[in-house]
C-alpha positions as a Markdown table, in Angstrom:
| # | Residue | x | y | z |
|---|---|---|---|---|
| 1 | Unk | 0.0 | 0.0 | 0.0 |
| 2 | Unk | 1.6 | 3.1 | -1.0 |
| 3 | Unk | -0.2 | 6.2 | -0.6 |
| 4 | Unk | 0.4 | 9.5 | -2.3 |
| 5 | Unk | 1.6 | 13.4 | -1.3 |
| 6 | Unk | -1.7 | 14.1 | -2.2 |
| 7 | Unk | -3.6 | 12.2 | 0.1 |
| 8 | Unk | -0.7 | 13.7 | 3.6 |
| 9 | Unk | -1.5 | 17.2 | 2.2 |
| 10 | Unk | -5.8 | 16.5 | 2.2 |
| 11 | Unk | -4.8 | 14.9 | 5.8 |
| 12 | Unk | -2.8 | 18.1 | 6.7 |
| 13 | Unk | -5.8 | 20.6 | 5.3 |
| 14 | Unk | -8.3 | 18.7 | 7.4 |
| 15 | Unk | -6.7 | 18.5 | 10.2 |
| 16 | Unk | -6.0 | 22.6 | 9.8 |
| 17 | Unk | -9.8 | 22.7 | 9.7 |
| 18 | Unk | -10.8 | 20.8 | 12.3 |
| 19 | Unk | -8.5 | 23.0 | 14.8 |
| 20 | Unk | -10.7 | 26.1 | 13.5 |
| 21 | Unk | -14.0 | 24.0 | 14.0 |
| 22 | Unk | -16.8 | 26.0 | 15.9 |
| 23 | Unk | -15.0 | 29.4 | 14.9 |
| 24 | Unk | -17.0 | 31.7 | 12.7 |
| 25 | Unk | -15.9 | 32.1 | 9.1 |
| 26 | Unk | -14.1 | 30.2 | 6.5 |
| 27 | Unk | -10.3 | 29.9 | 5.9 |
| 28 | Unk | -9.3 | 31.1 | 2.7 |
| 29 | Unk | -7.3 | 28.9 | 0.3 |
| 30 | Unk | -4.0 | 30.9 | 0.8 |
| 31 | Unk | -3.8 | 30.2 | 4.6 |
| 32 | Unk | -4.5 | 26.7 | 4.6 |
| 33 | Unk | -1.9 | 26.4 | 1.8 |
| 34 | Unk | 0.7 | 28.6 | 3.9 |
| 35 | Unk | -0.1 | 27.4 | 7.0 |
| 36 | Unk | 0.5 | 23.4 | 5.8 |
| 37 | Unk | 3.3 | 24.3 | 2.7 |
| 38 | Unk | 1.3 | 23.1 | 0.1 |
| 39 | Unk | 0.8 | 24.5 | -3.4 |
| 40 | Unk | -2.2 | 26.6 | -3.1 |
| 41 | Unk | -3.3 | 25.6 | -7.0 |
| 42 | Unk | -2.7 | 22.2 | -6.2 |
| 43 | Unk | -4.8 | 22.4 | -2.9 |
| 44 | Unk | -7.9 | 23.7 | -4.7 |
| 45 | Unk | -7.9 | 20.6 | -6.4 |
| 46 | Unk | -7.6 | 18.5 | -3.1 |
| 47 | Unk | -10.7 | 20.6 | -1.6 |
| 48 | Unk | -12.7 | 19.9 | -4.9 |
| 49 | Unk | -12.1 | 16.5 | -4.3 |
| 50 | Unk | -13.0 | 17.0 | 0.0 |
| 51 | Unk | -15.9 | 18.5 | -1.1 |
| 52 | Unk | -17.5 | 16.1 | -3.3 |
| 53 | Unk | -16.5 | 13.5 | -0.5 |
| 54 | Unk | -18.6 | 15.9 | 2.1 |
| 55 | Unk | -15.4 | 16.4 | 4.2 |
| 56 | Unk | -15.4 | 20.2 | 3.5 |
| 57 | Unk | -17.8 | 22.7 | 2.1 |
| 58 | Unk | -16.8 | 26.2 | 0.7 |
| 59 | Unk | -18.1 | 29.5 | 0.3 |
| 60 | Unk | -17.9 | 32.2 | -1.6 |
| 61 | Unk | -17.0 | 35.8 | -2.0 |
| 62 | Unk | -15.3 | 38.0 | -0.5 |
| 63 | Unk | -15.2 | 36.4 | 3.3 |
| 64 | Unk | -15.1 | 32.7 | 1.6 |
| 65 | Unk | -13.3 | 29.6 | 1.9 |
| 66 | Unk | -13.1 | 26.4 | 3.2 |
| 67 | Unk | -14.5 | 25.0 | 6.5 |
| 68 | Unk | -15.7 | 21.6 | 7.5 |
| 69 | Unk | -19.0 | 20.0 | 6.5 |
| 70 | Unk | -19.6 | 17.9 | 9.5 |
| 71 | Unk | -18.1 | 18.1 | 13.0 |
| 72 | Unk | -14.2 | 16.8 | 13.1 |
| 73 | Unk | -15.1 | 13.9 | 15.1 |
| 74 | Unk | -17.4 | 12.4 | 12.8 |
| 75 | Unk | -14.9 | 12.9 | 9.7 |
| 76 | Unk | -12.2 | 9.6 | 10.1 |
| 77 | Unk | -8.9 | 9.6 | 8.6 |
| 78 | Unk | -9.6 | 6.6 | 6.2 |
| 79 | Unk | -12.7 | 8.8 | 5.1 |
| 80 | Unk | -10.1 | 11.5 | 4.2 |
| 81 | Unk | -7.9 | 8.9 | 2.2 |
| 82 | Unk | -11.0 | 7.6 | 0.3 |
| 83 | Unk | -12.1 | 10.6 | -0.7 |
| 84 | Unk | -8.5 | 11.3 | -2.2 |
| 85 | Unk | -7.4 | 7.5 | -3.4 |
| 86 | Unk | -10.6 | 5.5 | -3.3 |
| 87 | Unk | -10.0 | 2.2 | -1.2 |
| 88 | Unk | -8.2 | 1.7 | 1.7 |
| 89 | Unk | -7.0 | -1.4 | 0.6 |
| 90 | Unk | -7.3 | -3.2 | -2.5 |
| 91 | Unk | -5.7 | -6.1 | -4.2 |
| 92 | Unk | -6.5 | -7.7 | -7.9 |
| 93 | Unk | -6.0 | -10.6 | -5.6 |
| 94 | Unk | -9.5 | -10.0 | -3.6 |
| 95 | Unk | -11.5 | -10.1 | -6.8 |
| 96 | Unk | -9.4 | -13.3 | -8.5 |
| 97 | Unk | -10.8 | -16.4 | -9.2 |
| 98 | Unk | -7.5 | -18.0 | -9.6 |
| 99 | Unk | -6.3 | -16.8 | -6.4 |
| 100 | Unk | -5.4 | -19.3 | -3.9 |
| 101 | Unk | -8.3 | -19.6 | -1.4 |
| 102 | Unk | -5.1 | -19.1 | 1.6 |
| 103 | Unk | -4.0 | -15.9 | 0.1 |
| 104 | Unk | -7.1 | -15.0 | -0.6 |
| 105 | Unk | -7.5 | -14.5 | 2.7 |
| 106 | Unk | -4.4 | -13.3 | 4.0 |
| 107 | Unk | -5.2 | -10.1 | 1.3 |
| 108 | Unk | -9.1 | -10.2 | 3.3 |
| 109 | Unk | -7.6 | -9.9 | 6.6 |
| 110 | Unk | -5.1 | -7.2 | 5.5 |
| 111 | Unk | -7.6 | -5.1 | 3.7 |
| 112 | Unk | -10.1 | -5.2 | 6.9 |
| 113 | Unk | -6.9 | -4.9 | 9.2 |
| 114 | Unk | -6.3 | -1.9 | 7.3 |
| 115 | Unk | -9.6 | -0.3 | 7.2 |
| 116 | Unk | -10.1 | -1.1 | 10.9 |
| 117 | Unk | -7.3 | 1.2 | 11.9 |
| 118 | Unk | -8.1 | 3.9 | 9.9 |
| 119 | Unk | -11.3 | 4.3 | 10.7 |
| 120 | Unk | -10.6 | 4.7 | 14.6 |
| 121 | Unk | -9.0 | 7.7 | 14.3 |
| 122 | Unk | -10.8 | 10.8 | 13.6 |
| 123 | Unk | -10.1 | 14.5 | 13.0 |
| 124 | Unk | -11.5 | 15.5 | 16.5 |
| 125 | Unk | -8.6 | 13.2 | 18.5 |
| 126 | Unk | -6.0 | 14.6 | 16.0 |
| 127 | Unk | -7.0 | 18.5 | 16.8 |
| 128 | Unk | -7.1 | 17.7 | 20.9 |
| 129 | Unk | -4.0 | 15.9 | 20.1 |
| 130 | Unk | -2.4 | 19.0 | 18.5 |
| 131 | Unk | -4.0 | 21.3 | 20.9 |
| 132 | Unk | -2.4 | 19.8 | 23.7 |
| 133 | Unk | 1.1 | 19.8 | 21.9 |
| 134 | Unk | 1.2 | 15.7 | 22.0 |
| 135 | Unk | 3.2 | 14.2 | 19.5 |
| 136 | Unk | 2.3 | 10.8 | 19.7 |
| 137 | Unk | -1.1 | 9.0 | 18.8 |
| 138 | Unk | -1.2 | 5.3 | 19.7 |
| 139 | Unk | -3.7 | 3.7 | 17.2 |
């Protein structure tokens, strides 16, 4: 499983958002992109893809921007990564008839083990975790 830059800097713009739940107003492209050293033209495209996956909305004009569409704790960080790459997990292996009944397996396992975990964490436990100035998160 190999995940791109793409799907860290939608994890990173997210997480930026979730710090400013509850706070009036939207952040603008440019300070999520300064604030997280990410291309800003790049980032628009990341936030059109959040906002068809209902992780963000946006407004317009001249106060608009980007905020969250849903409270941070019920946005998960595999929810983030599936909005960017799709699956979690997936294998040509899971949808093979000619693969091994054993493997077939194994690749189950792996795919649910990977979902599992990132579906516990959520952008809520990631914002506490940066408010408090914790650098550790034990998944």
């Amino acid at each position: 499983m190999k995940l791109s830059v793409k799907s860290d800097y939608a994890a990173r713009a997210v997480l930026s958002l979730a710090r400013r739940y509850g706070k009036e107003g939207s952040t603008p492209v440019e300070d999520l992109a300064l604030e997280n050293e990410i291309p800003s033209s790049y980032l628009v495209q990341i936030l059109i893809d959040l906002k068809a996956g209902h992780i963000v909305k946006s407004q317009r004009g001249k106060e608009g921007g980007y905020r969250l569409a849903r409270a941070p704790a019920e946005i998960t960080f595999g929810q983030v990564i599936e909005c960017i790459h799709g699956p979690l997990f997936d294998s040509p292996a899971l949808s093979d008839g000619g693969c091994p009944p054993e493997l077939k397996a194994v690749w189950q396992r792996l795919a649910k083990a990977v979902e599992k975990e990132a579906t516990i964490v959520n952008f809520q436990q990631l914002a506490e975790l940066s408010a408090s100035g914790g650098a550790n998160f034990d998944i």
